[in-house]
N, C-alpha and C positions, 0 to 999 in steps of 0.2 A: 808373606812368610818372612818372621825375621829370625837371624840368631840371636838368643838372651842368653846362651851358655856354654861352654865348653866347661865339659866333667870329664878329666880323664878321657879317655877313648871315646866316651860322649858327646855328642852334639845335641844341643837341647833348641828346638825353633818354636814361636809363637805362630799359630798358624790361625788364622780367622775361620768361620764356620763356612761359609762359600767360597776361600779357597782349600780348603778341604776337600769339600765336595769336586771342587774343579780339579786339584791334583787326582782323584782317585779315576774320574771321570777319562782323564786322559791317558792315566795307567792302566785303563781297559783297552787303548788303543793295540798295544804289546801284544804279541811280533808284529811289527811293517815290513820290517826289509826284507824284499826275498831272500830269498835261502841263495838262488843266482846269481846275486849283485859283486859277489866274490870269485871268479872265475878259477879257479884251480891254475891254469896257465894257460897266457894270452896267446900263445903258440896254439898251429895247426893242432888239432883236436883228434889227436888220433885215439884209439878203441882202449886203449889205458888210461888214458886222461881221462876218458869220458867217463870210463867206472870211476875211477880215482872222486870225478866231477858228485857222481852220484852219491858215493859214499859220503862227500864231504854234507852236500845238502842234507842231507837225512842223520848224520852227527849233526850238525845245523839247527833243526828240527827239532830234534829231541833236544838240543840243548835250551833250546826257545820256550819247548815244552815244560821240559824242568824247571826253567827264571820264572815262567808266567806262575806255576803252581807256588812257588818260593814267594813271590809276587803278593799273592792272594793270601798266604800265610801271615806273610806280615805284617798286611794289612791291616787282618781279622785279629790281630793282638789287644789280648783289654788293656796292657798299657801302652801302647804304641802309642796312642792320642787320648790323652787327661784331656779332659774337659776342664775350662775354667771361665771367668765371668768375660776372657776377652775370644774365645774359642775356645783350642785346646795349646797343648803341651805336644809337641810331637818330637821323640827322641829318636835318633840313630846314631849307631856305631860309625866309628868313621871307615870299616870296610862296604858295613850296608849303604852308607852316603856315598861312596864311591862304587857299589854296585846299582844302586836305584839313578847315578848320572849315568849309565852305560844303557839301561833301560831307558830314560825320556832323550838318551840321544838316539836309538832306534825308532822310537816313535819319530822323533823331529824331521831325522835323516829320509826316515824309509817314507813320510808323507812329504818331503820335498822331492822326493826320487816318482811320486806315485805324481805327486802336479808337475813333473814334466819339468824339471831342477831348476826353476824361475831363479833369475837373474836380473834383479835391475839393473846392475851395471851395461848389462850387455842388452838390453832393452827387452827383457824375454820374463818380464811378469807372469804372477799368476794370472789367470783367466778363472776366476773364481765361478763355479757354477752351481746348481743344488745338488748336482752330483758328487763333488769333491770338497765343497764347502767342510765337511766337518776334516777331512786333513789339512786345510789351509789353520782351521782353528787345533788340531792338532799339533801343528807344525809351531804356529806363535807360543803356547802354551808350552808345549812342550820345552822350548829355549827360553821364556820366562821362568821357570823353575828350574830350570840348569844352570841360570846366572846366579838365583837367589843362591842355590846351593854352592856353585861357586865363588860368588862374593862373601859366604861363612866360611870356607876354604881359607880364601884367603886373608879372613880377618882372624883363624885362629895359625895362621903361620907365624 
């Protein structure tokens, strides 16, 4: 995926036909991160926080709910991705390029949060198995199309 344009509030990317497939592929992964992984407040948990706790996940939820159908929306657009003889044309706004990087950081985040938050530094690798295998491939995936779209970021600043 490369940028070949910025139009105005447009971002225009050259996208190949198999990464295509592989971005949408991965955009299936959406929502990862539990709805918990935000605690309301790290303080004793008393019977107000806890509702407080509740409400927030299920606002949480629904809003996860909402992105994914928004998601699937934009996807299905018949000009979202031209086709052309090197793939397609694929256009975004630069709020939906800054909404769709909040999306594959969920993916990336919440499938590094799910393999048990490997760390090489710290010696605490993934442990790849056929059980988690496709979050480990989520997890790379997901931060290789967060660069591309950040490295276009950065080259229409």
């Amino acid at each position: 995926m490369k940028l070949i344009k910025a139009d105005g509030d447009n971002l225009i990317f050259q996208i190949g036909k198999r990464d295509k497939r592989i971005l949408i592929e991965v955009l299936k992964f959406y929502p990862v991160m539990p709805a918990k992984y935000q605690p309301i407040s790290k303080s004793t948990r008393a019977a107000a926080i806890e509702e407080n706790q509740r409400l927030l996940e299920t606002a949480l939820t629904e809003h996860r709910r909402e992105n994914r159908k928004q998601l699937e929306a934009m996807l299905a657009e018949p000009h979202r991705f031209q086709e052309n003889e090197d793939g397609y044309r694929f256009t975004l706004s630069a709020a939906q390029m800054e909404w769709l990087l909040q999306i594959l950081n969920d993916v990336r985040v919440g499938s590094w949060l799910i393999l048990g938050c490997p760390d090489e530094k710290q010696s605490n690798s993934v442990k790849v198995t056929e059980r988690n295998s496709h979050y480990h491939w989520a997890m790379e995936i997901g931060g290789y199309f967060q660069h591309k779209l950040l490295q276009a970021l950065d080259r229409t600043a």
